[in-house]
Residue, then its C-alpha position, 0 to 999 in steps of 0.5 A: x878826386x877824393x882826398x887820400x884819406x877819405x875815400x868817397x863813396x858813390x850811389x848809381x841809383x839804376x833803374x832795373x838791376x834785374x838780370x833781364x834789365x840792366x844786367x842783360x848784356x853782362x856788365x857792358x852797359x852804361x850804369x858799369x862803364x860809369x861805375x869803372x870810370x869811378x872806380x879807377x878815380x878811387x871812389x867807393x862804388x856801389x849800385x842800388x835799384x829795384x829789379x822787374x820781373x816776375x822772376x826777377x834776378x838781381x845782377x850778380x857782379x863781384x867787383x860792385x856791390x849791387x843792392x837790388x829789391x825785387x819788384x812786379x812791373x804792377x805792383x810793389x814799387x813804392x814798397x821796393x822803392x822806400x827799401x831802396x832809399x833807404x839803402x842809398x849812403x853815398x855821399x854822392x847819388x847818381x841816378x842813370x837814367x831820367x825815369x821815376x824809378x831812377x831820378x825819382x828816387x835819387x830825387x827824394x834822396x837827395x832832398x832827404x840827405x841833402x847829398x849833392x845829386x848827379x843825374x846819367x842821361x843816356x836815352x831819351x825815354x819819351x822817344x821810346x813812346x813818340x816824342x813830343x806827340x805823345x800824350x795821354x787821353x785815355x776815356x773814363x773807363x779806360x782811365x779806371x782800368x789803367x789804374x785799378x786793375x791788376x795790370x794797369x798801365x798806370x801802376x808802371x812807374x816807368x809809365x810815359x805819363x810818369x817819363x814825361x813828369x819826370x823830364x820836367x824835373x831834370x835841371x834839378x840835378x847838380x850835375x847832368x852828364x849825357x853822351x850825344x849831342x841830341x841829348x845835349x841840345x835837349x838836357x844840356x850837361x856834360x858829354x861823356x862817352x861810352x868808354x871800352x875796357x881797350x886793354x879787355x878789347x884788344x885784337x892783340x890777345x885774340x887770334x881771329x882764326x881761331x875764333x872763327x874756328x871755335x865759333x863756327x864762322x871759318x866758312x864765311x865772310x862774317x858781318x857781325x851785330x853785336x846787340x839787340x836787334x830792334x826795327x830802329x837799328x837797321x838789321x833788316x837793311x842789312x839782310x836786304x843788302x845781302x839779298x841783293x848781293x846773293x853771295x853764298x859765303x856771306x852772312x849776318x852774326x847777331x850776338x844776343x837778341x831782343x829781350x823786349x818782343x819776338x822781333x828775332x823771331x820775324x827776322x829768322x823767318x824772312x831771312x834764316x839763310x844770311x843769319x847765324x845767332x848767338x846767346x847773349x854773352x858776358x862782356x868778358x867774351x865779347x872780344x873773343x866772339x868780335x876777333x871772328x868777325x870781318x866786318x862790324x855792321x851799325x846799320x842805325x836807322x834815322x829816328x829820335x831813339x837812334x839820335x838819342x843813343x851812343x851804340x856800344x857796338x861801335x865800340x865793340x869794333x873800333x877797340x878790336x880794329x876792325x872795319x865798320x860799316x856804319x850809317x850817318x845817323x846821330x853822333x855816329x859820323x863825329x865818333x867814327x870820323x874817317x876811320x870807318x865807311x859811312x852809308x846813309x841809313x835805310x838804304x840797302x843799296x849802299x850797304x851791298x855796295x859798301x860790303x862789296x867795296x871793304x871786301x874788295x880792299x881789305x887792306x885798306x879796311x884793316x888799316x881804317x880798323x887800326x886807325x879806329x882802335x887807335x881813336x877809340x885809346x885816345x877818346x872813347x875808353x874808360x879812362x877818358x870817362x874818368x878823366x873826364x869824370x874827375x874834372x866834373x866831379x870837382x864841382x863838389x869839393x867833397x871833402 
């Protein structure tokens, strides 16, 4: 904790600040979650980066200072990057993210200002690109174009050859802070859940009826997805499930979409009838859209990227008591325990039968809901990261 009169301050160094990026699910990201954590142990706190994108927009939030350089995904990083280091004044850097356009930066930072370095791992990029079987073998040509033409692939800085350098340099952080046990087998450091605001995410404030009404959902049995649809998160096996069970008055509600491809698209083409979507919304509506729902869907499917991740929807649901039905995918069955129902991933069958059952005995499921919310007070909340955060931090004895 800082000393009363000397407010420490501390640089998120983020990877893409763009609105598109790091701001895309309104402040509900793990670079905010870790800035409110530091803010209510009474650190200053602010967030710099560069932002991607043709029309790249910096994140607009009043409570952190943000500082974002506009960047090309081709071009301009080095010059972005330099105005960036520049900007970094904390006396602690703290990268999110093992990438060049994070931990590289903060990495130079450091050596330059000899400021004590912390180091956010909350994915593990390469898995992204295949893992440990990626490599890099491109012909002579195709070598020439990935570095000399416009949009070569080689002038991302995030590129996975550039993820793959950068891994290497991880233990040169003073401290490595991860989420999973995945990533803390592969990078080793100290496990920090992804907190919820609980007094934000309070079934308390919101009237389920209501929201249903207000959003259109009084009709229906509502499953909700509150995130981005991917192939790996298992949206697809739901829509499967409900398919089998064929009941009218059931449907899927994804909140957001897929910023990275078309893949909401495909879904809405196979399965338009069981699918009602929502815009992306602020973090602050979030709860108002959950108190909606019936069920809270964390249909994962078994692949390093889903091993690698803590899905904030889990969250979303136990903070707002609600029953989830979730798959035995990497840390999910350690944050649920017993207070959620379990299937194994990519299997349909067991979703439709899960889905028959919570509806069957809804007591019993609204009861695993409180007894959720109350586990998530108790380990997955904000201030369980800043208490977690300030026993870390302690290693500095800043003064």
């Amino acid at each position: 904790m800082p000393a009363d009169n000397h407010k420490l301050k501390v640089s998120l160094v983020v990877s893409d600040l763009s609105s598109s990026g790091a701001g895309r699910w309104g402040g509900g990201v793990r670079p905010f979650l870790l800035a409110q954590a530091l803010r209510k142990l009474d650190y200053q706190v602010e967030m710099v980066g560069v932002a991607f994108g043709e029309k790249a927009k910096a994140i607009d939030n009043s409570e952190i200072p943000i500082f974002a350089v506009p960047c090309q995904y081709h071009s301009g990083f080095f010059s972005a990057a330099s105005q960036v280091l520049k900007k970094i004044d904390g006396d602690i850097i703290y990268a999110v993210k093992l990438k060049p356009t994070s931990f590289g930066i903060a990495l130079a930072k450091k050596f330059l200002s000899h400021r004590p370095l912390m180091l956010d791992i909350d994915d593990w990029e390469l898995s992204w690109h295949g893992g440990e079987k990626w490599q890099y073998r491109p012909g002579s040509k195709q070598f020439i174009r990935d570095i000399f033409s416009a949009e070569g692939a080689l002038k991302h800085p995030d590129h996975p050859l550039y993820l793959k350098w950068v891994e290497n340099f991880y233990h040169r952080a003073d401290i490595i802070t991860i989420h999973n046990q995945f990533l803390q087998k592969r990078f080793g450091g100290t496990y920090i859940p992804n907190g919820k605001d609980t007094d934000l995410f309070d079934p308390a404030k919101y009237d389920y009826q209501a929201s249903r009404i207000k959003y259109n959902l009084a009709d229906y049995k509502i499953l909700m997805f509150p995130g981005a649809p991917r192939p790996y998160k298992g949206v697809e096996d739901v829509l499967i499930a409900l398919d089998k069970l064929g009941q009218s008055d059931l449907r899927l509600a994804i909140v957001g979409g897929s910023p990275y491809d078309d893949y909401d698209r495909q879904l809405k083409e196979k399965w338009s009838k069981w699918i009602i979507q929502f815009p992306r919304s602020p973090v602050n509506i979030m709860p108002e859209i959950v108190a909606a729902a019936d069920i809270i869907v964390v249909p994962q499917r078994d692949t390093p990227s889903a091993q690698a991740q803590f899905p904030l929807k889990l969250t979303d649901g136990m903070a707002m008591a609600k029953p989830i039905l979730a798959t035995e995918v990497g840390d999910i069955p350690r944050i649920l325990d017993d207070t959620g129902y379990l299937v194994a991933p990519s299997c349909p069958e067991q979703i439709a039968d899960a889905i028959q059952a919570i509806f069957a005995d809804l007591d019993t499921a609204k009861t695993k809901g409180i007894e959720a919310r109350k586990r998530c007070i108790q380990s997955y909340s904000i201030e369980t990261m800043a208490q977690i955060l300030d026993r870390t931090m302690n290693k500095f004895k800043l003064k």
